[in-house]
Structure formats: C-alpha cells, structure tokens
VOPAKE-594615 format. One line per 10 residues: number of its first residue (from 0); for each residue x, y, z of N, C-alpha, C, O. Coordinates in pm, whole numbers. Example, Ala and Ser with C-alpha at 12.3 -4.5 7.8 and 13.67 -1.06 7.14 Angstrom:
0	1319 -569 780 1230 -450 780 1320 -330 780 1424 -332 846  1285 -225 708 1367 -106 714 1290 3 787 1341 114 804 $
***
This chain:
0	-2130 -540 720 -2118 -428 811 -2089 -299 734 -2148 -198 773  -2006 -290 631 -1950 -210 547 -2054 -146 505 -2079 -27 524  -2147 -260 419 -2306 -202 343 -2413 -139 462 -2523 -111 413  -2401 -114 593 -2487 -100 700 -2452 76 689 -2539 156 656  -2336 110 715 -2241 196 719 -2281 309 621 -2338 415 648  -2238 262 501 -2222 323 361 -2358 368 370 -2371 488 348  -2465 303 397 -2598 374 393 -2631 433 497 -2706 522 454  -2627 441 572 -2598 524 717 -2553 660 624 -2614 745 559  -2452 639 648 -2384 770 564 -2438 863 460 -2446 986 464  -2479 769 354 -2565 833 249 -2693 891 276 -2743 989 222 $
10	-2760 788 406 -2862 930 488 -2851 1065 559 -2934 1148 594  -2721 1056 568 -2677 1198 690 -2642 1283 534 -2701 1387 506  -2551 1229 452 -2543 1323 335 -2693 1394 299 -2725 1513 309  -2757 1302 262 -2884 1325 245 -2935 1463 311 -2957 1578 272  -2943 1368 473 -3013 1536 566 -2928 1664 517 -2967 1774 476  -2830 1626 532 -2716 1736 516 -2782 1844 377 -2822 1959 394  -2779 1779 259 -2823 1819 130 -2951 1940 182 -2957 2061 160  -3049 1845 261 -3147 1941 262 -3180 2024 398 -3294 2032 442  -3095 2069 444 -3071 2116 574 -3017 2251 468 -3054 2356 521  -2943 2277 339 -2863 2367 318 -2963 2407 209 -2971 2525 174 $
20	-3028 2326 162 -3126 2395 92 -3287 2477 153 -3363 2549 89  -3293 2446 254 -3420 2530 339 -3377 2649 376 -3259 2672 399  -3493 2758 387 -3450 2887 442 -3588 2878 541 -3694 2815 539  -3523 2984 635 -3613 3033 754 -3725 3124 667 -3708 3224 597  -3864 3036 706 -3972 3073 672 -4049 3186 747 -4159 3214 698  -4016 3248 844 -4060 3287 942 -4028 3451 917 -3913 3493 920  -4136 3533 894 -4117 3689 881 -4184 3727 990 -4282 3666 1034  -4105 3891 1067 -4178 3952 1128 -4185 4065 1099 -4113 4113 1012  -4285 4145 1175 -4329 4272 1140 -4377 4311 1276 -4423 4244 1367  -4347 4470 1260 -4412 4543 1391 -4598 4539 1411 -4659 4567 1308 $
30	-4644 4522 1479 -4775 4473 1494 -4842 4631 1559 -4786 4688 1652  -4938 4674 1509 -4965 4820 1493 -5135 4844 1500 -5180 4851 1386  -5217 4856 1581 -5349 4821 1654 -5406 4919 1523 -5521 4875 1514  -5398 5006 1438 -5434 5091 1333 -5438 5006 1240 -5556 5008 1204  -5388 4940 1184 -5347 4854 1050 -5387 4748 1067 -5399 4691 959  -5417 4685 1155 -5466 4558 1180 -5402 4435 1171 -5318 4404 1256  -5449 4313 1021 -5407 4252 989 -5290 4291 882 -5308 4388 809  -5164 4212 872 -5065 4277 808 -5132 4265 647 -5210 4172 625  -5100 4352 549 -5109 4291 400 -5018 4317 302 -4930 4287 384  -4978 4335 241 -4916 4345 149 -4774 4435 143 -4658 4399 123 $
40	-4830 4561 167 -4758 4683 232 -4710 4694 351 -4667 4799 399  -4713 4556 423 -4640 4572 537 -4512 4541 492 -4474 4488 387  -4434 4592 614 -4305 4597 621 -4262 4479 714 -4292 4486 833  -4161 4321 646 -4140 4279 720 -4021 4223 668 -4009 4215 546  -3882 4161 782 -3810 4118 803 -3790 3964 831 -3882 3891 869  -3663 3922 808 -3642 3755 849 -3516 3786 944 -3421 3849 897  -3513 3741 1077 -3402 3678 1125 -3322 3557 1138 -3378 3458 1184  -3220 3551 1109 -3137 3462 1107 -3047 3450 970 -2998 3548 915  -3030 3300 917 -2963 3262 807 -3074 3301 695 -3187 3254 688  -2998 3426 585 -3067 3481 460 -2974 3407 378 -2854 3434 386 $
50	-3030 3289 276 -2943 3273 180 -2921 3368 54 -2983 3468 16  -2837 3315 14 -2770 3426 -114 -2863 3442 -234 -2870 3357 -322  -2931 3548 -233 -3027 3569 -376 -3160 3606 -297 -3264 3643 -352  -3149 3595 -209 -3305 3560 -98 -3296 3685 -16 -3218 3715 75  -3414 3763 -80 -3432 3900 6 -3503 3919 176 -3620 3893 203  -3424 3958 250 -3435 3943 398 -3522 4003 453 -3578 3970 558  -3551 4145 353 -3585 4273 408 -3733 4292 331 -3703 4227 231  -3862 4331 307 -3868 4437 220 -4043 4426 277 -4080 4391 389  -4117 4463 178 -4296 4443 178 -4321 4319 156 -4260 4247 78  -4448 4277 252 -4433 4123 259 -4525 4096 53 -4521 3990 -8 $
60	-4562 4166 25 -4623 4130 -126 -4485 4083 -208 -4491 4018 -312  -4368 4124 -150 -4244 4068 -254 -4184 3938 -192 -4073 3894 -224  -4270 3881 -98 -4233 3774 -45 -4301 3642 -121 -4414 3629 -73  -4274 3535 -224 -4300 3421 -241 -4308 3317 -115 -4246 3327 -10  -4424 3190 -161 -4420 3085 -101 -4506 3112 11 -4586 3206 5  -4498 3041 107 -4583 3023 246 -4457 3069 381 -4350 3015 409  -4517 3174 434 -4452 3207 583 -4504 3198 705 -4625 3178 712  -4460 3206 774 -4547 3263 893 -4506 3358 961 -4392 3371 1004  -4614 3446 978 -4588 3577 1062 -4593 3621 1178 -4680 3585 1257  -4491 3715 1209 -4484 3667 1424 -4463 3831 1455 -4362 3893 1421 $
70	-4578 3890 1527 -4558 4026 1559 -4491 4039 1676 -4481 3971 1777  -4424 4192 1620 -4345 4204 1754 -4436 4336 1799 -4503 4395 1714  -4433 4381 1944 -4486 4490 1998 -4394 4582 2047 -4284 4534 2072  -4411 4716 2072 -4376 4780 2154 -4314 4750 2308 -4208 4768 2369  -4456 4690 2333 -4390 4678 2527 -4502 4602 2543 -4593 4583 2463  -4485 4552 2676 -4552 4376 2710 -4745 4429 2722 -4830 4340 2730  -4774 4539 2723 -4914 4572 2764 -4970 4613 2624 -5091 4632 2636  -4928 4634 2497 -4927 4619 2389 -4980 4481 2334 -5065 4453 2250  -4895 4405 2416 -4904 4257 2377 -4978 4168 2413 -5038 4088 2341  -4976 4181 2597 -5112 4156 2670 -5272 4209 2616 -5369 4146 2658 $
80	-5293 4325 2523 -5389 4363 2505 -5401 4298 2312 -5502 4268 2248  -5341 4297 2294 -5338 4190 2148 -5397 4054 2203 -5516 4025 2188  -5302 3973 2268 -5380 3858 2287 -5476 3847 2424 -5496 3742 2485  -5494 3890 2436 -5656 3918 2458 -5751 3930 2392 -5838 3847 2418  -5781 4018 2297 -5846 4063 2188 -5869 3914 2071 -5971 3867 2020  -5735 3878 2065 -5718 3711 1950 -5751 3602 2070 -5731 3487 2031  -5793 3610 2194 -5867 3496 2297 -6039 3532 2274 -6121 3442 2253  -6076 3678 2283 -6184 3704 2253 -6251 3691 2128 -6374 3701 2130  -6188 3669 2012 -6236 3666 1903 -6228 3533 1861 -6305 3492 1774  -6112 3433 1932 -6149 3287 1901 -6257 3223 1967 -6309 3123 1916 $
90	-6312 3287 2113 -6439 3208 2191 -6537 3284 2113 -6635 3211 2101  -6558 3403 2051 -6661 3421 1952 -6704 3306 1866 -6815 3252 1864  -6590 3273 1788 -6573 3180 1664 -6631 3050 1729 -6714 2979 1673  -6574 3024 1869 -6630 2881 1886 -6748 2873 1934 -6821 2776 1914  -6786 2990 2014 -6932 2950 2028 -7062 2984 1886 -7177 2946 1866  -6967 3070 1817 -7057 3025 1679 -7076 2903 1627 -7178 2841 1598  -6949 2875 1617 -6927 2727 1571 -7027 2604 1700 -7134 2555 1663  -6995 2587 1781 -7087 2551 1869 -7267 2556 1833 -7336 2457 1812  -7314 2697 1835 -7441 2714 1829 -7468 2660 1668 -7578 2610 1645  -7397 2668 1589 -7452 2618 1448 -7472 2463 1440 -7567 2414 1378 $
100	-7362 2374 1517 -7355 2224 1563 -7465 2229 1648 -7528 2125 1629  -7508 2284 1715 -7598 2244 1806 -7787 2242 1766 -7881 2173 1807  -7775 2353 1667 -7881 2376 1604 -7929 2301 1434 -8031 2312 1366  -7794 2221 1412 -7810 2133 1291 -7811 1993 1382 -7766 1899 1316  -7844 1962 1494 -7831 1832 1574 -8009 1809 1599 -8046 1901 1672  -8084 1752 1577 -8225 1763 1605 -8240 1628 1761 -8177 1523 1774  -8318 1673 1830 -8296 1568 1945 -8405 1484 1933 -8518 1516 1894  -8362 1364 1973 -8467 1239 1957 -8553 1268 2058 -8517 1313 2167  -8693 1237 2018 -8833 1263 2043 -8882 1145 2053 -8994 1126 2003  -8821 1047 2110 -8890 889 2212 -8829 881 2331 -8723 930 2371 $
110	-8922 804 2391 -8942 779 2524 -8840 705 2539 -8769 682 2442  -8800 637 2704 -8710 544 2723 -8758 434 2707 -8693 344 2653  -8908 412 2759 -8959 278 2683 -8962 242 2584 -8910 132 2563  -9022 313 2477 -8973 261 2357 -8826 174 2301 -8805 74 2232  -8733 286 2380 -8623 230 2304 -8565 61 2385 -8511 -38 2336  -8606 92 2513 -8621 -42 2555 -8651 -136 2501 -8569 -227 2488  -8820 -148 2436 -8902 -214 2382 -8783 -262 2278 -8743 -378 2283  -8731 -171 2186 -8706 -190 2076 -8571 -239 2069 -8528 -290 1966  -8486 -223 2197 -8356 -312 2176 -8399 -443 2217 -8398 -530 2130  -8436 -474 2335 -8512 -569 2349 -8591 -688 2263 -8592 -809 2289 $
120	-8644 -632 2172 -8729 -681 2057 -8862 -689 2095 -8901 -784 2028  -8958 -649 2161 -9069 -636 2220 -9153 -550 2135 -9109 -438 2105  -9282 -591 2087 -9371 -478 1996 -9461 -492 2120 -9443 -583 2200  -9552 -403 2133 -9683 -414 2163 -9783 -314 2095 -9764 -194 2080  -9927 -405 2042 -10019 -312 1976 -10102 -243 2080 -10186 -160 2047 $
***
C-alpha cells in the first residue's frame, strides 16, 4: 500500500514540477483593420502569470517560441465586422479547396450494366 502511495505522490510532484515551469503562451494585441495581419512590429502583451526573466510587454519580433495571438477590438461592431470578413475568407478557401478536389476526381464513364455484368462475373461478346 505504502509503494501505491509513494508513487502517487511522485506523480503529483511531478505535475507540480511542470505546472511551475510553463508560461502563458498566449499574446495579445490591439487588432487594427489598416495593419492587417500582426508582424513583427506589432505591439503585444501577455496577461496573467509573467515569470521572472520573461518579458510581458514589448514587439512581438522579441518574442521566442510558438504563441498564439488573440485580438482585442475597440467595440463589439469592430469585432462583428472582423469575423465576418475571417467567415468570408475561410468559405473562399473551401470552396477553392472543394473545386480543385472536385476537378482532380475524373467520373466513371460505364454503364450500370456493365458493372453488373462484372460483379456478377458475366462477359458477353
């Protein structure tokens, strides 16, 4: 029971360990219909827990590693008109994507008899 325990334990240490070593990956930035996509020179922020050495603030080009970026707007019709715009530009994408699948698909050019014939096992000359 003791040995059930002790390792129990040594897993929560565990989580524990790496619960204190992760930082919030997550930057935002003001989202600005002129500038578009953010790059380099944007200006963005982290909320929450900043660990010690780990810059919170600055241009996302001084940011290492992988984030993800979450705009904030002005006011809700700002925002409504953003995603709108990112609904319209993903049904672009899919019906591209669509028409290119559809046009690399060639359609079979036999009859239903045939294929009858031919599951069947039936030739005729």
């Amino acid at each position: 029971m003791s040995k059930l325990l002790s390792r129990r334990v040594a897993k929560l240490e565990a989580i524990k360990q790496l619960a204190k070593r992760t930082t919030n990956k997550v930057l935002h930035y003001f989202a600005n219909e002129s500038v578009g996509r953010p790059d380099s020179d944007t200006i963005v922020w982290q909320i929450g827990y900043v660990p010690k050495g780990f810059v919170g603030r600055g241009k996302l080009g001084q940011f290492k590693g992988k984030f993800m970026l979450v705009p904030h707007f002005e006011n809700e019709s700002d925002w409504e008109i953003a995603a709108q715009k990112q609904q319209n530009e993903s049904l672009k994408f899919d019906a591209a994507l669509m028409d290119k699948r559809r046009n690399a698909v060639k359609p079979l050019t036999t009859n239903a008899e045939s294929v009858i014939n031919e599951w069947s096992g039936v030739t005729r000359n």
